[in-house]
C-alpha positions in Angstrom: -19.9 -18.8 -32.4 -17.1 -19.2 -35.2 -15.1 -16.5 -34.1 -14.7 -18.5 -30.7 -14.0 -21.8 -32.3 -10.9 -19.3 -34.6 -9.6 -18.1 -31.4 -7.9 -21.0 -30.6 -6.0 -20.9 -33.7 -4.5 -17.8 -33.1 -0.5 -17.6 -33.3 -0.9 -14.5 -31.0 0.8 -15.3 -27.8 0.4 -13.2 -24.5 3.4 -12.9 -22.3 2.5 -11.6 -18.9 5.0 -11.2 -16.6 4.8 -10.7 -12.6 7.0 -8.8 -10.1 7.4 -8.7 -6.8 7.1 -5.7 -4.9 8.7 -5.8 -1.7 6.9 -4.0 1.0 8.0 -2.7 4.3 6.2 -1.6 7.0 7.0 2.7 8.3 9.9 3.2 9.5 8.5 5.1 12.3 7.2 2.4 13.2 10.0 0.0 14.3 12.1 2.5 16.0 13.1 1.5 19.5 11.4 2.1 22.5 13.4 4.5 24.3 13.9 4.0 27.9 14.4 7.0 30.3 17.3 6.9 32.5 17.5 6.2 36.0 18.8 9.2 38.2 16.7 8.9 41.6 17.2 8.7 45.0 14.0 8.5 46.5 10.8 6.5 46.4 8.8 9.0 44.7 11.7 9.1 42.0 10.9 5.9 41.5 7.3 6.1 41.5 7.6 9.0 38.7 10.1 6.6 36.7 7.9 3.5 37.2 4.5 6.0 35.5 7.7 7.2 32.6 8.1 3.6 32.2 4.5 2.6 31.8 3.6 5.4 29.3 6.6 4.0 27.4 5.3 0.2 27.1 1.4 1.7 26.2 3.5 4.2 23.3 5.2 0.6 22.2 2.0 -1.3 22.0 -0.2 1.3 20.2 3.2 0.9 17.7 2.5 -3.1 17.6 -0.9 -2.3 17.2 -0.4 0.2 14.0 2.2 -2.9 12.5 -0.5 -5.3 12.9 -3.2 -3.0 11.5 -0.6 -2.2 8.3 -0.2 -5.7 8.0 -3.8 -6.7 7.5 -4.1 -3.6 4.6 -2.0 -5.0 2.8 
């Protein structure tokens, strides 16, 4: 019990000193989404580029996805 009552005597000062750390998410994951060219003529070209397109929206929102799921570990 005295030794707590001498602490607060002490001339010993305790300097703490904070950084930031700035933190990005992957770079992998904000690359664009590339979109495939158009070079048909026919409807089933367009069918085929329409299912190309789709994939690439699903591949863009798993990448929103993984950003959201980075962002929460941190």
């Amino acid at each position: 019990m005295c030794l707590m009552l001498l602490a607060g005597c002490s001339t010993h000062k305790v300097l703490t000193k904070t950084e930031m750390v700035k933190m990005l998410p992957p770079a992998t994951l904000l690359q664009a989404c590339p979109l495939p060219l158009w070079i048909g003529r026919t409807n089933q070209d367009l069918a085929v580029y329409i299912l190309e397109l789709q994939s690439i929206i699903k591949q863009c929102d798993n990448d929103k996805a993984l950003l959201r799921e980075w962002r929460d570990s941190q």
